[in-house]
NUMI-902118 format. One record per atom (N, C-alpha, C): x, y, z; residue in one letter. Coordinates in steps of 0.2 Angstrom, whole numbers, plus 5000, padded with zeros to 4 digits. Layout:
<atoms>
XYZA...
</atoms>
This chain:
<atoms>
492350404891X492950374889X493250324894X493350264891X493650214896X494450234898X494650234904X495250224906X495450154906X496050154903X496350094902X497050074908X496950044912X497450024918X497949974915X498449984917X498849934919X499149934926X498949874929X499149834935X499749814937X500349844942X500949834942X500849824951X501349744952X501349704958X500749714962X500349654957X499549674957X499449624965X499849594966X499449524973X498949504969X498349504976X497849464971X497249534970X497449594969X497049624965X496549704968X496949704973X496749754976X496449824973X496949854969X496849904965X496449904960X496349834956X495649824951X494949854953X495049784959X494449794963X493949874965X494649894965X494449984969X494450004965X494550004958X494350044953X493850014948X493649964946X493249924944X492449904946X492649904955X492049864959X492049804959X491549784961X491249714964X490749684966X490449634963X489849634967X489749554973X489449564979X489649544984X488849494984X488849404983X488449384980X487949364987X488549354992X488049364999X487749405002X487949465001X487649525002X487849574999X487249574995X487149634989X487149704993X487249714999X486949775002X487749805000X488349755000X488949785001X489349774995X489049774991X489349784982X489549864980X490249854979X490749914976X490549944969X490249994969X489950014964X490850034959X491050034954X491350044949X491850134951X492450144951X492650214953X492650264948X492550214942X492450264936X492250204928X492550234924X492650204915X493250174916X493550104924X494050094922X494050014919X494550024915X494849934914X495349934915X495749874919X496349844917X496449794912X496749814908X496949794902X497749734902X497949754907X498649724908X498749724915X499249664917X499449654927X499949624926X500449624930X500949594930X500949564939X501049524941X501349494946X501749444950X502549454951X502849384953X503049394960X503249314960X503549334968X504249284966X504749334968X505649314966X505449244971X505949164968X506249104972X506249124979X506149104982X506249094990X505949124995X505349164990X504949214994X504149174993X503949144986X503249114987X503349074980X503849044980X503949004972X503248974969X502848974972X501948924969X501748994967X501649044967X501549114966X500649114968X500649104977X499949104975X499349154974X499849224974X499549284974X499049294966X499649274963X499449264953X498749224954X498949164958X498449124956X497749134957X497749164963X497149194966X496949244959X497349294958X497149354953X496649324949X497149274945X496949224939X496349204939X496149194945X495449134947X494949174948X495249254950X494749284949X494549324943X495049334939X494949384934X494949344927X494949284928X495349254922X495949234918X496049154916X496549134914X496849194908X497549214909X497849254907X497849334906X497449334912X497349424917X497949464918X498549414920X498949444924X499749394922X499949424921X500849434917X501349394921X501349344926X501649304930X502349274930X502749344929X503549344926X503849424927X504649414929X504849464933X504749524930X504549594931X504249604927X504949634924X505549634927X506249674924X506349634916X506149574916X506249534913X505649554906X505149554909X504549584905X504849654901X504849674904X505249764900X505749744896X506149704898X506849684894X506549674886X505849604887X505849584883X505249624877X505049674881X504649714878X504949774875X505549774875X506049834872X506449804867X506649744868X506749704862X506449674856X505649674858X505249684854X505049604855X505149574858X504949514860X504349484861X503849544866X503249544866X503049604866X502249614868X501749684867X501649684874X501449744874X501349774881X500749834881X500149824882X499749874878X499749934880X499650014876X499450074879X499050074884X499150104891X498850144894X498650194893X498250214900X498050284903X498450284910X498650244914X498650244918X498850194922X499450194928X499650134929X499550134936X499650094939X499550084948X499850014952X500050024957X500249964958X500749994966X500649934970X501049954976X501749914977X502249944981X502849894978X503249944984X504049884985X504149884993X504649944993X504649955000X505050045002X505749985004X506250014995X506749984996X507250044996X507950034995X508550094995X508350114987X508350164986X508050194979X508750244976X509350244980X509850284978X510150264971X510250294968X510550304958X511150274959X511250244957X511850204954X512450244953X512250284946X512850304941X512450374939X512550424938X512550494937X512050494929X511450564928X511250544924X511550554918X511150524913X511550484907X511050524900X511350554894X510550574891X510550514886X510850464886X510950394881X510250354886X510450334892X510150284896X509650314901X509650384904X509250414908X509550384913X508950394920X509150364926X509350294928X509950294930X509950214931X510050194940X509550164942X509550154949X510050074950X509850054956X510249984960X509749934954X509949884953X509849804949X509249784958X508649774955X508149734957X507849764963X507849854963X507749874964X507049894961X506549894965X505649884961X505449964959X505649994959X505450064957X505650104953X506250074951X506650084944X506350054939X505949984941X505449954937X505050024933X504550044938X504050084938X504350134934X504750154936X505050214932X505250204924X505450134922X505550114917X504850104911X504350084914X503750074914X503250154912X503650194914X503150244913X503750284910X504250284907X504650304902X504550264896X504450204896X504150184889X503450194888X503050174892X502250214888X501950284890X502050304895X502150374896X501050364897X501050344903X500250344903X500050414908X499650444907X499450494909X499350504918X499050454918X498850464927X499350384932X499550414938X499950344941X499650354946X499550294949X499150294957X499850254960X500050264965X500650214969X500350194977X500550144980X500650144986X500850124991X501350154995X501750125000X501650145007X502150105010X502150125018X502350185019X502050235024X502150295023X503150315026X503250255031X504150265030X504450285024X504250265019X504350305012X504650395012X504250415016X504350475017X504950505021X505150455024X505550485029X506450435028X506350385024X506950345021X507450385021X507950365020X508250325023X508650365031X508750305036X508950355042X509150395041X509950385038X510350425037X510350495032X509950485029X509750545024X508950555024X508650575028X507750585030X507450605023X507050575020X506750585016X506950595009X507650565006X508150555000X507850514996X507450464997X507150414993X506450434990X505950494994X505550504990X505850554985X506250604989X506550664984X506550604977X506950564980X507250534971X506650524965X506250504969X505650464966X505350554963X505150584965X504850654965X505350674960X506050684960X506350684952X506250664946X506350594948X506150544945X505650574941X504850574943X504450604941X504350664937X504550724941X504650774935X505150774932X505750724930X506150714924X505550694919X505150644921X504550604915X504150684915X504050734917X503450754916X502850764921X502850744924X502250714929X502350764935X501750804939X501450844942X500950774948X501350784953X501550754958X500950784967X500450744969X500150744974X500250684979X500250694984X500350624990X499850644998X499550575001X499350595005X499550545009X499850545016X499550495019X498950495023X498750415020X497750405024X497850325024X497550345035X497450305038X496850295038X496750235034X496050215033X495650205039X495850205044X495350185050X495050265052X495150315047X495250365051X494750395049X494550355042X493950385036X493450335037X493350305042X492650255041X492650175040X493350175038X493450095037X493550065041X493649995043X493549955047X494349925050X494949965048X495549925050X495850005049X496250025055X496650065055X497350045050X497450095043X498050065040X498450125037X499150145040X499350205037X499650175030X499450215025X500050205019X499950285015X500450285011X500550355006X500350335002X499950364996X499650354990X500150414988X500250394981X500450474977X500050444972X499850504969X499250534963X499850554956X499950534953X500550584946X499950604941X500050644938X499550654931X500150694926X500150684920X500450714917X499950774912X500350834914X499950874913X500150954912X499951004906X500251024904X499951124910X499751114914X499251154917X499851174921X499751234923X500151244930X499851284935X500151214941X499751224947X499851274952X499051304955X499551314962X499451284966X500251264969X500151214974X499851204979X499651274983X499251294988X498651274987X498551284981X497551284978X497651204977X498051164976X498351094974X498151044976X498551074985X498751024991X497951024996X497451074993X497051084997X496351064991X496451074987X495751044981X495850974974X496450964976X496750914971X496350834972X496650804967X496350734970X496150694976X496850694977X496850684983X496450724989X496550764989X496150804994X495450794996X495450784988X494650784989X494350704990X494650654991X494750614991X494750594998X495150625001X495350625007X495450665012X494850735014X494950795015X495550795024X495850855021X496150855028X496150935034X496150935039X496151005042X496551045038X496451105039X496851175040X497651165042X498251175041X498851155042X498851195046X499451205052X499651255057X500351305052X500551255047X501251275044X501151245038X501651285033X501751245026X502351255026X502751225021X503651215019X503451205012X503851235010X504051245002X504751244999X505051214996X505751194995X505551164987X506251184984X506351144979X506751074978X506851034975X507250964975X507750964970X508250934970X508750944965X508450894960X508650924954X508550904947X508750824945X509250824947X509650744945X509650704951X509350654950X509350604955X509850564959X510450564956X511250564957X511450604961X511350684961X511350724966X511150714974X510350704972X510050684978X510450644982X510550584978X510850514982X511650544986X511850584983X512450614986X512450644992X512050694990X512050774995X511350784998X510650754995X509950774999X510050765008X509850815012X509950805018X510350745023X511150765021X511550715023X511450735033X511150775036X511250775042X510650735046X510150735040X509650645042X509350655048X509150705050X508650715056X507850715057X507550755051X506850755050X506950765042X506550715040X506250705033X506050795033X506050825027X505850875023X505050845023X504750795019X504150795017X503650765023X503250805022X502550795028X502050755024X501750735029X500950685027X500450695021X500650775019X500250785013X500650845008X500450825001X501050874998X500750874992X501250914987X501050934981X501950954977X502150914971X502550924970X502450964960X502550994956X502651004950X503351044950X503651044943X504151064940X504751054945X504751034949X505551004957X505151054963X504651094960X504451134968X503851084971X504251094979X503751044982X503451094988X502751104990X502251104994X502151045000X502351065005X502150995011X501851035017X501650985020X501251005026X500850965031X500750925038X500650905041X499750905042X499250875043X498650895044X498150845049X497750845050X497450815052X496950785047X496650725050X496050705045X495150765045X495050765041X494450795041X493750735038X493550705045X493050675044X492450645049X491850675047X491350675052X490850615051X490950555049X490450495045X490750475053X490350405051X490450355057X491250325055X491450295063X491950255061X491750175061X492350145057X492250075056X492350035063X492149965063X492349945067X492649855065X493149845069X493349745068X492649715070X492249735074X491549685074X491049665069X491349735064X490649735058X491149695054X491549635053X491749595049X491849535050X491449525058X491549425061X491149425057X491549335056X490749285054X490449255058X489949215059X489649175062X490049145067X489649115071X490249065075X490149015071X489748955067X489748895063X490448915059X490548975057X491148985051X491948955055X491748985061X492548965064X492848895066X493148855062X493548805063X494048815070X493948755073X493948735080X494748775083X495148755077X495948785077X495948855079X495448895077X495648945077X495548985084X495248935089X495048945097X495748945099X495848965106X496348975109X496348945115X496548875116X496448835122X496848875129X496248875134X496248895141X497148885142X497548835139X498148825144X498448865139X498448895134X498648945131X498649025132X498249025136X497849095135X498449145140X498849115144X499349155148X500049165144X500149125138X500749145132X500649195128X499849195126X499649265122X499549335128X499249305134X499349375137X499949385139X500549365141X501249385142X501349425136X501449385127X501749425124X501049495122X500849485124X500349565122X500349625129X500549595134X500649635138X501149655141X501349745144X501849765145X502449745152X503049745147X503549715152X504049765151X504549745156X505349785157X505649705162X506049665159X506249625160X507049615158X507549595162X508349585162X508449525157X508749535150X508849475147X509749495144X509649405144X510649415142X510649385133X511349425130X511449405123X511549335125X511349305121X511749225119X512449225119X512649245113X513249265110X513749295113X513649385118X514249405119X513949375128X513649375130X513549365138X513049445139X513049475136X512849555139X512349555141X512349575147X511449605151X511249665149X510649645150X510149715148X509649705149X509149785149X508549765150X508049775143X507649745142X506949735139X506549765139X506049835136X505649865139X505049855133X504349835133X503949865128X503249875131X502849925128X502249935132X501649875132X500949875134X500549835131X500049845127X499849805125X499449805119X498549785121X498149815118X497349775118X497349705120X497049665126X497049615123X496449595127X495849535123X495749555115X495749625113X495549615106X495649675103X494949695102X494849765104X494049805103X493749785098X493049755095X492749775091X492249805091X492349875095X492049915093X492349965089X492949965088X493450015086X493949995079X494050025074X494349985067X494849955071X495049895068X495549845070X496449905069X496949855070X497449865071X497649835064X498249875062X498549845055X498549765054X498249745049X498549655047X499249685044X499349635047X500349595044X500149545043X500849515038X500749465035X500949415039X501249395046X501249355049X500549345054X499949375052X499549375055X499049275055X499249235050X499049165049X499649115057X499349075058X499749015062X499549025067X499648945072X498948945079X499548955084X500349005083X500449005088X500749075093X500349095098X500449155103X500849195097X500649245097X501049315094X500749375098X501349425100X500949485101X500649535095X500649515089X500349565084X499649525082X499749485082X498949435077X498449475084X497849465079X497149485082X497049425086X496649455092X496149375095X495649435098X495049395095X494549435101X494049385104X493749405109X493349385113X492649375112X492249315111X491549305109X491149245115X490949285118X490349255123X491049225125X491549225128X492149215135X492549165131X492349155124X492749135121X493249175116X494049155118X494649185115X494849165107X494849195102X495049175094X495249225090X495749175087X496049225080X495949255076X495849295072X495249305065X495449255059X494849225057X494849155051X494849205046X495349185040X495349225034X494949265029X494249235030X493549275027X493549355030X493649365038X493849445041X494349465038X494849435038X495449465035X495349505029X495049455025X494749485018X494449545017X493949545021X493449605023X493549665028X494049655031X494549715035X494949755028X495149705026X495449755018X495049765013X494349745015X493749795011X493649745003X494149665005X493749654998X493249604999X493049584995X492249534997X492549464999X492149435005X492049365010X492349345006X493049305009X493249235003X493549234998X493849314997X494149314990X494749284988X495249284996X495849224993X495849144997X494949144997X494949054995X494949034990X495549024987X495948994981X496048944981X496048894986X496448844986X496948844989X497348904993X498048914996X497848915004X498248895009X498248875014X497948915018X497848935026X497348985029X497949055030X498649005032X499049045034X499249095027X499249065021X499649105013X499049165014X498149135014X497849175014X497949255019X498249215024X498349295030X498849345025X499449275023X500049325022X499849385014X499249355011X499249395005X498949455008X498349455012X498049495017X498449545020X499049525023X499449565025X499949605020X499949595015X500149625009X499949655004X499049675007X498649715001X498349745005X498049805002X497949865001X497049865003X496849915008X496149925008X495949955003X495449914999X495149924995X494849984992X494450004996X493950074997X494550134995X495050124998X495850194996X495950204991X495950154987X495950164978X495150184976X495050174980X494050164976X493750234976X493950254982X494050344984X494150364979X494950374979X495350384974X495050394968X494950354964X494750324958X494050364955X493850384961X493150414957X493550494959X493850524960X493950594960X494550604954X494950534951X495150534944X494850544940X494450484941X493550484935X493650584934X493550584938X493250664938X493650734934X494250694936X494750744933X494950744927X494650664924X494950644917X494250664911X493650674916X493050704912X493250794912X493550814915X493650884916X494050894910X494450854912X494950894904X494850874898X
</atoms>
C-alpha cells in the first residue's frame, strides 16, 4: 500500500529524500534505498518578503523533483483558499515537515465553532490547521530540541500546547531527541522528531516509549527515572497556568504521549556501529576553489575568534564595563570525529567562530558547499541550483539530516504493514 506524503516547509527536500531515496550517480556505493511505499503527492514551501524573496529553496525542490512539485505560496494563505474551495489539496496518509520553535501560546479560549485558535503567522497553527482538515494518519515533525523546554518563563508550555493540540485531533503522540552524530552519521545534530499516528489502540506507554517507532528507530538506554504526568485538555489553559514557576521543562528527551497522559524520561543513546566522521565528506583538493583557502594573514582572526577568551569590554551606548568570557573551540575541526552542527551562517570568506575550517597537508579551509550537502546526508551537489555558494550553505543550514527521516520512515513502513 503506497503512503501518500504530504510535504510541509519542504526547503529543498529533505524529508522526500529520506522517505523516498536516492540514487547517488557518482557513487552508486551511497544510494538511499527507499524507507518504504512512500510518495509525495503534495509540498508546499515559502519564504515570507525580507527573508529570501527569489525563494531559492522552492527552486532547488523544483529542479529537482519537477516543475510544479511544490506549492510556493503562504501556506496560511493556501488553507484559506482550500477552505473556500478555491483550490484542491489532495488526501493524505501522512504529513511531515520541519518548521521554526516560535511562541505557540492560544490566543482566545477554546471555541467548539472555530477550535483552537493560536497567535496570526504563527507556523504551527498552520500544521494544526492542516491536519484538522485532512486528518492524515501518520505526522512526522522536526524541530530544535529547545522546543522542549520553551519558553523561559513557562519550561516546557509550548510542547504541552502542541501535545494538546494533538490529542484534541486524536493522535497518540511519540518524540525523541536524536543526535545524529551519536548514531553513525557524519554531523553531530540535535533535533526532536515527534512521530503522531492516529489510532484507535491503546497504548502502554511504558511498552510505547521503549518499543514504538521511534525507539526502534532510534534505540536508547535503560532510563535511571520515568515521570508521568497528565497535560491539561485546553490549550488556553496551558498558555495560562502550565508551569508558571519556569524552572525545568517537565518533558525529557524521549516520551510517549496518548489520551493528555504523558510518559517522559531522559536516556542515553544505545549504539554500537561505527561513528561517522567530517573527513568522510571532503572532496578533492581540484574541487576547492581558491576562495575558500584562508590566507596566512588571516589565520590569526579565525584563531582569536575560535579560541578562549575573558576580556574587559565597554557598552557603546551606556559607557558600562564588563568582562567577556567564552571557552574555545576545535580549531581546525577533527576529521575524524562527526562535524559540529551546520548553521546557516556557515557561507562567506569572512573569520567566524562557528563556520568549519579544517586542515589539509598545512593548508587551512572552509567547507565548499558539495560537503555541506553531504554532512546532511543528501547526495554531492544537490543545491547546485544556480543559487550562490553562500544561499547554498544557508539552505544547508536549514535542513534536516537526511538519514533521520530515512530511519524513521522505514519503522512507519512497518507499522502501517502491521495494522
Amino acid at each position: 500500500m503506497t503512503i501518500k506524503v504530504a510535504e510541509l516547509f519542504a526547503g529543498v527536500g529533505g524529508f522526500r529524500l529520506g522517505l523516498e531515496g536516492y540514487r547517488n550517480a557518482d557513487h552508486p556505493e551511497l544510494d538511499m534505498p527507499a524507507a518504504g511505499p512512500f510518495e509525495t503527492i503534495w509540498a508546499n514551501q515559502w519564504e515570507p518578503p525580507g527573508t529570501d524573496g527569489k525563494q531559492f529553496a522552492w527552486r532547488c525542490y523544483e529542479q529537482h523533483f519537477g516543475e510544479g512539485s511544490c506549492v510556493n505560496e503562504d501556506i496560511n494563505k493556501v488553507l484559506d483558499d482550500y477552505e473556500a474551495g478555491e483550490i484542491d489539496i489532495p488526501d493524505v496518509d501522512m504529513v511531515v515537515g520541519g518548521f521554526p520553535c516560535q511562541d505557540y501560546s492560544v490566543a482566545k479560549p477554546l471555541s467548539a465553532a472555530r477550535g483552537i485558535e493560536g497567535k496570526k503567522g504563527v507556523l504551527w497553527w498552520d500544521i494544526y490547521r492542516f491536519l484538522h482538515l485532512k486528518e492524515p494518519k501518520y505526522v512526522l515533525l522536526e524541530n530544535v530540541d529547545r522546543l522542549l523546554k520553551s519558553p523561559a518563563t513557562q519550561r516546557g508550555r509550548d510542547f504541552a500546547i502542541i501535545l494538546s493540540c494533538m490529542a484534541d485531533l486524536g493522535y497518540s503522540v511519540e518524540w525523541h531527541v536524536v543526535n545524529s552524530g551519536e548514531y553513525g552519521f557524519d554531523q553531530r545534530r540535535k533535533r526532536v522528531y515527534v512521530f503522531a499516528e492516529l489510532t484507535s489502540s491503546n497504548w502502554d506507554l511504558a511498552a510505547r516509549a521503549r518499543e514504538g517507532v521511534m525507539a526502534r528507530a532510534f534505540p536508547v538506554a535503560e532510563p535511571d527515572s520515568i515521570s508521568e504526568f497528565e497535560i491539561q485538555h485546553d490549550p488556553y489553559d496551558i498558555t495560562q497556568h502550565f508551569d508558571l514557576a519556569g524552572k525545568k521543562s517537565p518533558f525529557c528527551s524521549v516520551g510517549v504521549m496518548q489520551d493528555f497522559k504523558v510518559l517522559t524520561f531522559d536516556a542515553a543513546e544505545k549504539y554500537e556501529g561505527k561513528l561517522g566522521a567530517l573527513g568522510n565528506v571532503l572532496v578533492p583538493e581540484g574541487e576547492v576553489p581558491a576562495e575558500f583557502y584562508i590566507p596566512d594573514e588571516k589565520l590569526e582572526s579565525w584563531k582569536y575568534l575560535k579560541g578562549g577568551k575573558r576580556e574587559e569590554r565597554v557598552n557603546k551606548k551606556t559607557g558600562f564595563k564588563y568582562f567577556y568570557s567564552e571557552g574555545s573551540m576545535a580549531f581546525p575541526d577533527s576529521l575524524e570525529k562527526p562535524s559540529r552542527t551546520i548553521l546557516t551562517g556557515e557561507g562567506g570568506i569572512g573569520a567566524s567562530r562557528f563556520k568549519h575550517v579544517v586542515e589539509i597537508d598545512g593548508k587551512y579551509r572552509r567547507l565548499v558547499p558539495d560537503e555541506l550537502d553531504q554532512l546532511q546526508g543528501f547526495p554531492k551537489g544537490w543545491t547546485n541550483t544556480g543559487m550562490s555558494d553562500g544561499r547554498r550553505a544557508f539552505c544547508m543550514g536549514n535542513a534536516l539530516v537526511v538519514d533521520v527521516p530515512h530511519r524513521i520512515g522505514v519503522e512507519i513502513a512497518r507499522e502501517a504493514n502491521a495494522d
